[in-house]
C-alpha positions in Angstrom: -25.8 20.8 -29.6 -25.3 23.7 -27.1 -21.7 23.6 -26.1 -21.3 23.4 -22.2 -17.2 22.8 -22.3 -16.9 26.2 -20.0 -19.7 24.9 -17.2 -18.2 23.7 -14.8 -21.0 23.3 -12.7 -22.4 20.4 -14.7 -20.4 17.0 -13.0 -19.7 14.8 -16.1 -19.6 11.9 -14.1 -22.2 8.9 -13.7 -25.2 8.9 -11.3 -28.3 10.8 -10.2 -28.2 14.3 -10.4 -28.1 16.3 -7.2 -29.4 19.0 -5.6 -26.5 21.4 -6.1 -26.9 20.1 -10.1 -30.2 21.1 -10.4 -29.9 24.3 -8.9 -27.0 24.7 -11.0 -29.4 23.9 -14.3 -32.3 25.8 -12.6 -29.5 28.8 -13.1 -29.0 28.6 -16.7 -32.4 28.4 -17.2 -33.2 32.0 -15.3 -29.9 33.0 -17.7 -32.3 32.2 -21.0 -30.2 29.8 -22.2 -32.7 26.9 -21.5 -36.6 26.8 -21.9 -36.8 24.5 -19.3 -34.7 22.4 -16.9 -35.9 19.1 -18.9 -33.6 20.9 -22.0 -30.9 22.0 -19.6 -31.0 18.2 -18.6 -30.5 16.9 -21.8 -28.0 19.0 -22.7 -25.8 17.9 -20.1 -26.4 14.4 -21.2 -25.3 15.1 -25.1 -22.8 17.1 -23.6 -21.4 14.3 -21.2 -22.1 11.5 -24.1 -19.8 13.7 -26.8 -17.1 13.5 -24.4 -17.0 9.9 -23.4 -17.1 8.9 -26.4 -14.2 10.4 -28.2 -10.9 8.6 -28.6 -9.4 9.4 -25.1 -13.2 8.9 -23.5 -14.6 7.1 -20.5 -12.2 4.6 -19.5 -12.8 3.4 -15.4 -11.3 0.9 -13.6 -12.6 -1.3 -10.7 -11.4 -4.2 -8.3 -13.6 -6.0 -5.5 -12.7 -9.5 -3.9 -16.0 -11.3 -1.8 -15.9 -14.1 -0.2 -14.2 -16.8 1.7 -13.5 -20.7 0.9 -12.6 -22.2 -2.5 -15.9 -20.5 -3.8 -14.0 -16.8 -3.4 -14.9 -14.5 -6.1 -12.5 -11.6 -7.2 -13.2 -9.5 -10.2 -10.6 -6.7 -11.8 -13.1 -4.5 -14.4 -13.0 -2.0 -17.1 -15.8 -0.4 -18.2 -15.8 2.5 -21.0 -16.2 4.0 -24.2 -16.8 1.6 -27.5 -14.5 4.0 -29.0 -11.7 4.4 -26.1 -9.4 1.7 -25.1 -11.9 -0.3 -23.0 -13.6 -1.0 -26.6 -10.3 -2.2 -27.6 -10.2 -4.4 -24.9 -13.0 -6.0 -25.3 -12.1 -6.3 -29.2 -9.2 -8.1 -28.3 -10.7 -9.9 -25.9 -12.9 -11.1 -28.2 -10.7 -11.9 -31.0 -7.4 -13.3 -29.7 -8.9 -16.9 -28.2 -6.3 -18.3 -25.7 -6.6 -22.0 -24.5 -8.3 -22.5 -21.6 -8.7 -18.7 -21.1 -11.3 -18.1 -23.7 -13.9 -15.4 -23.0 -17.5 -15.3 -22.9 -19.8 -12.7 -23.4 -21.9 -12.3 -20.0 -25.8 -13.2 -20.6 -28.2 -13.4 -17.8 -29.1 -16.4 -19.6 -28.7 -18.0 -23.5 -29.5 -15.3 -25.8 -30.2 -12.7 -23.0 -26.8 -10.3 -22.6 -27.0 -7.1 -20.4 -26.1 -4.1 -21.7 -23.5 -2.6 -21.6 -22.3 -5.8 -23.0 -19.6 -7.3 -20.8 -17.1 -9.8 -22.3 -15.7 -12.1 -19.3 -12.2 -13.1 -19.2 -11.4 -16.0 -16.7 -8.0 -15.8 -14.9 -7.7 -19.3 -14.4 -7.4 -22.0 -16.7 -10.6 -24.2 -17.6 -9.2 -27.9 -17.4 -11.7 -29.6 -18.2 -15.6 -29.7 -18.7 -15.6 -28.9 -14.8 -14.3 -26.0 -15.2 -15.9 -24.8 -17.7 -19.4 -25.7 -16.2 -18.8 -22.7 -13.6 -17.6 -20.4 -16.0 -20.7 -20.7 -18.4 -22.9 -20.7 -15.8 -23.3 -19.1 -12.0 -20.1 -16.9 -12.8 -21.9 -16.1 -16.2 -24.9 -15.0 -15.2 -23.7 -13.2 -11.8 -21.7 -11.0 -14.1 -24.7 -10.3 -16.4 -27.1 -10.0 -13.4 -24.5 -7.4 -11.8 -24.0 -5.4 -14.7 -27.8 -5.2 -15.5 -28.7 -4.5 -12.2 -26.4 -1.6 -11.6 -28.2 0.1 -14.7 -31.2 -0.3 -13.0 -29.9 1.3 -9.5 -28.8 3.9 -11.6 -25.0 2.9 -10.9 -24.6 3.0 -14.6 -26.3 5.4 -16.5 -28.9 5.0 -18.8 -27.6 7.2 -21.7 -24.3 5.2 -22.0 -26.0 1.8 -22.4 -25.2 1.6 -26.4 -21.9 3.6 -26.1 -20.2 1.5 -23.4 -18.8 -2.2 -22.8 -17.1 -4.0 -19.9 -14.4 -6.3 -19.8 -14.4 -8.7 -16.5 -11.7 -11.2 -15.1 -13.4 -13.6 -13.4 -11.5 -15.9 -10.5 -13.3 -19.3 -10.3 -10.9 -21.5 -7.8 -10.6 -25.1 -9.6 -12.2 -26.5 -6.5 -15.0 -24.6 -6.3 -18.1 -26.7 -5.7 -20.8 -24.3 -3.9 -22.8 -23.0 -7.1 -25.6 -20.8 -5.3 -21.9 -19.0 -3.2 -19.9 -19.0 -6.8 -23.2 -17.5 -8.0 -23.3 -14.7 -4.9 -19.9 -13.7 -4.6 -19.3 -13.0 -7.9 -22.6 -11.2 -8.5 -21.5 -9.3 -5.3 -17.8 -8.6 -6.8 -19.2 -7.5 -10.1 -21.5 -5.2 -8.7 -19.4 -3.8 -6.2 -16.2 -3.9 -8.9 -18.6 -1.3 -10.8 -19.8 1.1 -8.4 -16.0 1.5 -7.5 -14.9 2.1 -11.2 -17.5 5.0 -11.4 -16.7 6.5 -8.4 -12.9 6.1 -8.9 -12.2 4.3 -5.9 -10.5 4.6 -3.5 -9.6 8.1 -2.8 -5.9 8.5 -2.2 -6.9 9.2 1.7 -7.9 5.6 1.9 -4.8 4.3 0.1 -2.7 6.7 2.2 -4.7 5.3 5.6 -4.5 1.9 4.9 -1.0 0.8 2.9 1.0 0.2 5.7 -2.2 -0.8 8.2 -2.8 -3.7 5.5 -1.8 -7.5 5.6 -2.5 -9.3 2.3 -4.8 -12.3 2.8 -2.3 -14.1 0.5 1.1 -13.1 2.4 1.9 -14.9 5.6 3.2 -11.6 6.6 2.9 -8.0 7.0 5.7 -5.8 5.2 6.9 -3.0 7.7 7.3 0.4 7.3 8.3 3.2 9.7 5.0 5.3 9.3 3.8 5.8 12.8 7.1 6.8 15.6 8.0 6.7 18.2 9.7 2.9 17.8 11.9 1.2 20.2 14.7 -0.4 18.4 16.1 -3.9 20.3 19.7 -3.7 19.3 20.7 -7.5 19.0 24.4 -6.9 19.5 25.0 -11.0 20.7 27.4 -12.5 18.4 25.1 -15.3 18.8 22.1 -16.3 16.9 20.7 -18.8 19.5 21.1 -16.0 22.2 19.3 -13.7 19.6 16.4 -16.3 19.0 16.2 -16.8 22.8 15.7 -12.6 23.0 13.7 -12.3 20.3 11.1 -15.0 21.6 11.0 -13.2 25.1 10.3 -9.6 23.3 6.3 -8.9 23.3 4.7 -8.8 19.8 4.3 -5.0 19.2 3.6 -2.9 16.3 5.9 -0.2 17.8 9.0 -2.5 18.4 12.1 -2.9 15.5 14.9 -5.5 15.7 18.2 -4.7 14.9 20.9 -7.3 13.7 24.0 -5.9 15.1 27.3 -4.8 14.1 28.8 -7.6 16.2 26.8 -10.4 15.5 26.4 -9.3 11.5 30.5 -9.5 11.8 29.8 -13.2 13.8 27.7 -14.6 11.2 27.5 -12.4 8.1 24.5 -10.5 6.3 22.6 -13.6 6.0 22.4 -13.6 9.5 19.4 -11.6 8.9 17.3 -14.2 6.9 18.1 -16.4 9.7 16.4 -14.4 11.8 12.9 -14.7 9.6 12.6 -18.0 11.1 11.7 -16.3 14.6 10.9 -13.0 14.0 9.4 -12.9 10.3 7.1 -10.0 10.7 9.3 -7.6 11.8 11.0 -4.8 11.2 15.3 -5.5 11.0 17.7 -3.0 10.3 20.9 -4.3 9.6 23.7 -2.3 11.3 26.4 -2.5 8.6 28.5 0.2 9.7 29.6 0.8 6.3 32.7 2.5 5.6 33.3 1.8 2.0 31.9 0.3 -1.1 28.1 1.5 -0.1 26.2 -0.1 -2.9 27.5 -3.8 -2.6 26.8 -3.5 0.9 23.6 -2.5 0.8 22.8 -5.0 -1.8 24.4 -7.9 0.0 21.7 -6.7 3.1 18.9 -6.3 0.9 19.2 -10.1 -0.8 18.9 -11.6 2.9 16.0 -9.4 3.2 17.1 -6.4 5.4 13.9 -3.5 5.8 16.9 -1.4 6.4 20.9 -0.9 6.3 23.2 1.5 8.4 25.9 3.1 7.0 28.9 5.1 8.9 28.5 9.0 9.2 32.3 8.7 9.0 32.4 7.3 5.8 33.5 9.5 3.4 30.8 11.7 0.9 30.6 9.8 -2.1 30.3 6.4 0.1 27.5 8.0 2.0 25.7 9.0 -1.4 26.0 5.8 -3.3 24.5 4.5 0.0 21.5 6.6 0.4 21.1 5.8 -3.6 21.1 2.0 -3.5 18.9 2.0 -0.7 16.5 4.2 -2.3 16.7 2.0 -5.8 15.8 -0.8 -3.5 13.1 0.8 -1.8 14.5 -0.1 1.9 15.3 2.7 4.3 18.9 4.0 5.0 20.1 5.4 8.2 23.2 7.4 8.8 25.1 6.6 12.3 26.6 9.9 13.3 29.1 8.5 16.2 32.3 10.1 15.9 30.6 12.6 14.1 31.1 16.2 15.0 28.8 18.2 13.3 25.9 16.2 11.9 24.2 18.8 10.1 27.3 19.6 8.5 27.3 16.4 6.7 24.0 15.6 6.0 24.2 18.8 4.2 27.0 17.5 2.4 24.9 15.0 0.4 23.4 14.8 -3.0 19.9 13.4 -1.2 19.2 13.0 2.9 19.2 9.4 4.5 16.0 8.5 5.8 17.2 8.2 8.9 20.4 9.4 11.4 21.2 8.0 14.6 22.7 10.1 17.2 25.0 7.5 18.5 27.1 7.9 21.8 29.5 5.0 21.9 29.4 2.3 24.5 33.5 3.1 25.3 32.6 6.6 26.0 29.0 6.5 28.2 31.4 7.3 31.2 32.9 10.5 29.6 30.3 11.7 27.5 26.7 13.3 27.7 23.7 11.8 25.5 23.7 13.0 21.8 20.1 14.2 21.7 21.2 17.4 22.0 21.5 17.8 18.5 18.2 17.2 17.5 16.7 20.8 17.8 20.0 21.7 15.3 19.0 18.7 12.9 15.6 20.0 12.9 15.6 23.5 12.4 18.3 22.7 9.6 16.0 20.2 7.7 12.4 21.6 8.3 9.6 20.4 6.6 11.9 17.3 5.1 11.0 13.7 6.1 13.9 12.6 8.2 13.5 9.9 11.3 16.2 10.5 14.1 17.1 7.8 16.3 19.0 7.9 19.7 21.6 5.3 20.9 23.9 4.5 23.5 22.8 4.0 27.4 18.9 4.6 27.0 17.1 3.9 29.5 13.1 3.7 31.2 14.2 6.8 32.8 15.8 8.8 30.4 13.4 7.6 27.4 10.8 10.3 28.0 13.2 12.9 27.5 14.8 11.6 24.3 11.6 11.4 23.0 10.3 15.5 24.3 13.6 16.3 22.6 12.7 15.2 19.3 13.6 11.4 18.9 11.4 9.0 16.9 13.1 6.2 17.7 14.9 4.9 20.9 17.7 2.4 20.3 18.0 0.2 23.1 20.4 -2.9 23.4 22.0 -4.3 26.7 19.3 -2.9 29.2 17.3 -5.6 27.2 19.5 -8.2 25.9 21.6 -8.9 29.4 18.1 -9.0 31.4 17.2 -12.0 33.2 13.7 -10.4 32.1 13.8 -9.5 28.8 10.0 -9.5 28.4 9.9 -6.9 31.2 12.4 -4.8 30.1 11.1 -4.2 26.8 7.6 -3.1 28.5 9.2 -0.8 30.4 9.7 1.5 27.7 6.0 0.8 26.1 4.3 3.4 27.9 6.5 6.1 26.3 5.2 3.9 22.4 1.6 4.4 20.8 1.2 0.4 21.0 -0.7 -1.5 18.4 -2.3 -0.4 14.9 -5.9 -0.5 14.1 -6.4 -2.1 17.8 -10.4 -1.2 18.0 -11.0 -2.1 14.3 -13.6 -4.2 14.1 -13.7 -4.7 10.2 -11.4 -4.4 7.4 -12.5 -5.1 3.8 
């Protein structure tokens, strides 16, 4: 066999060949190496065959969920090399029978299996003769039917037939009565499950696009992240949760818009103030403002048990309370923000850390609006000092419509906002005051999502 390790102009991948391929062969033909691009061709082939089918060969994975109703289909799918670790999959699968999990081998019907040969695995347990009837039947055959099909579309490719297997789990919902839609969707899981495995979907720009655009059709809600600034921030400072619920329910639903629980009403009613707030508010975004001073870890754990998104800690806390801080939060995976008030040279002490926050907050005190300016003047320093590093900055302390646009123009991402909301006769107004200065809702002319 002609070695073609060095070419890399030969895709070892499955599918039709292209045009750019068969130039590419055309080539090494014109070079002498070939008689004929029929040779070239099937040189590729051994060539591609050899390595899929080595120890560390072919080994794809694929997902796809179709369908609606107690007849839903989802599939998760390896397909792969005999000799790689999907054959030892399906070996296993095979060979190590668990009750009311036991696999099948797909067969488009009795003593009729596809190839590649497909063992199917079903995720949930077979009660009874029910059960069972859907398994070893429409789920069965759509499998088969899927798998056999995609060889013929050319999906799979025709060379690997003998040298591949696939291992399906199969979803069948207990109440499932529809045979012909148990029949459909998992044909159309299976098929699609495949094509995504060989084409190693999705590409990280679609995981990046969507991850924090997507709502599980499992969850009742939507886990936020700050992806997309500029957010307003409602500052629930009311050491009183029924005034908070009544604010809350007055603020519009927007995917711009963060809830804060406050240092005064966190001090009020402690941090589980903030799962009390999930009653009325449990798609948002809360930060809990915890002002932390000391002991930065239990905090921030004692915030992230009553399900805090975030935690605040003091910028007048000491170094190594700041750091153990920033490093729970992280461990956690919530965000931490830094509230420089008091603080006289922010950049100074963010470069004092061992890692940044993810956010700071520029913070003029409410005692001293009447003898001191706005602190959004440090933002160009903060900047220039941390360029090219992910850092949100947030503003505080007598923002308002007016003065919103140029907080923003300066460099803010997020605009903390609490009395000129909270002590309004209008809250719901008040808040939409500052929405034209916010991008508004995600994914608002989408008209499909998978």
């Amino acid at each position: 066999m002609i070695d073609l390790s060095d070419d890399k102009g030969l895709v070892r991948a499955p599918g039709r060949i292209t045009q750019e391929q068969y130039r590419f062969l055309e080539g090494l033909v014109e070079q002498g190496r070939f008689s004929s691009v029929s040779e070239a061709v099937r040189a590729s082939i051994d060539s591609f065959s050899s390595d899929a089918s080595h120890s560390g060969g072919a080994f794809y994975i694929g997902e796809a969920l179709i369908g609606k109703g107690n007849e839903v289909a989802h599939v998760d799918l390896l397909i792969g090399d005999k000799h790689g670790p999907v054959g030892n999959a399906f070996i296993q699968a095979l060979s190590n029978l668990s009750m009311g999990h036991t696999p099948l081998l797909a067969v488009i019907r009795p003593n009729l299996p596809p190839k590649p040969h497909t063992v199917i695995i079903p995720k949930v347990t077979i009660k009874d003769m029910a059960d069972a009837g859907k398994i070893f039947g429409p789920a069965q055959s759509a499998v088969a039917k899927a798998v056999a099909d995609s060889v013929e579309e050319g999906v799979i490719p025709m060379n690997v037939l003998d040298d591949w297997v696939v291992v399906a789990s199969v979803f069948v919902h207990p109440a499932a009565e529809d045979e012909r839609r148990i029949y459909q969707y998992n044909y159309s899981a299976t098929k699609l499950s495949i094509r995504r495995a060989l084409s190693n979907y999705p590409p990280w720009e679609k995981v990046q696009y969507d991850k924090d655009r997507a709502r599980h059709p499992l969850m009742s809600f939507r886990p936020p992240r700050l992806w997309r600034p500029p957010y307003l921030q409602v500052a629930l400072d009311l050491p009183d949760v029924e005034a908070v619920r009544r604010v809350v329910e007055q603020v519009p639903r927007n995917d711009s818009i963060i809830l804060e629980a406050g240092t005064p009403l966190i001090k009020k009613c402690g941090v589980g103030v903030i799962r009390e707030m999930r009653e009325f508010a449990s798609d948002a975004f809360i930060i809990a403002d915890l002002k932390t001073m000391d002991v930065g870890k239990v905090e921030v754990d004692m915030a992230f048990e009553e399900t805090a998104d975030a935690v605040c800690c003091a910028g007048a806390a000491s170094t190594a309370t700041v750091d153990e801080f920033v490093y729970e939060a992280r461990r956690l995976g919530i965000y931490s923000f830094l509230d420089m008030m008091e603080v006289d040279d922010p950049v100074k002490k963010l470069k004092s850390l061992k890692e940044l926050p993810d956010g700071v907050i520029l913070h003029r005190a409410i005692d001293a609006e009447k003898t001191s300016e706005p602190r959004w003047g440090y933002i160009p320093e903060i900047r220039k000092a941390f360029e090219g590093r992910k850092l949100l900055i947030a503003v505080a302390g007598g923002i308002m419509p007016h003065t919103a646009q140029i907080a923003l123009e300066s460099g803010a991402d997020i605009l903390i906002v609490g009395r000129y909301i909270t002590q309004s006769n209008d809250v719901r107004r008040s808040v939409e005051n500052f929405l034209p200065c916010l991008q508004g809702d995600i994914d608002l002319f989408r008209v499909h999502v998978e």
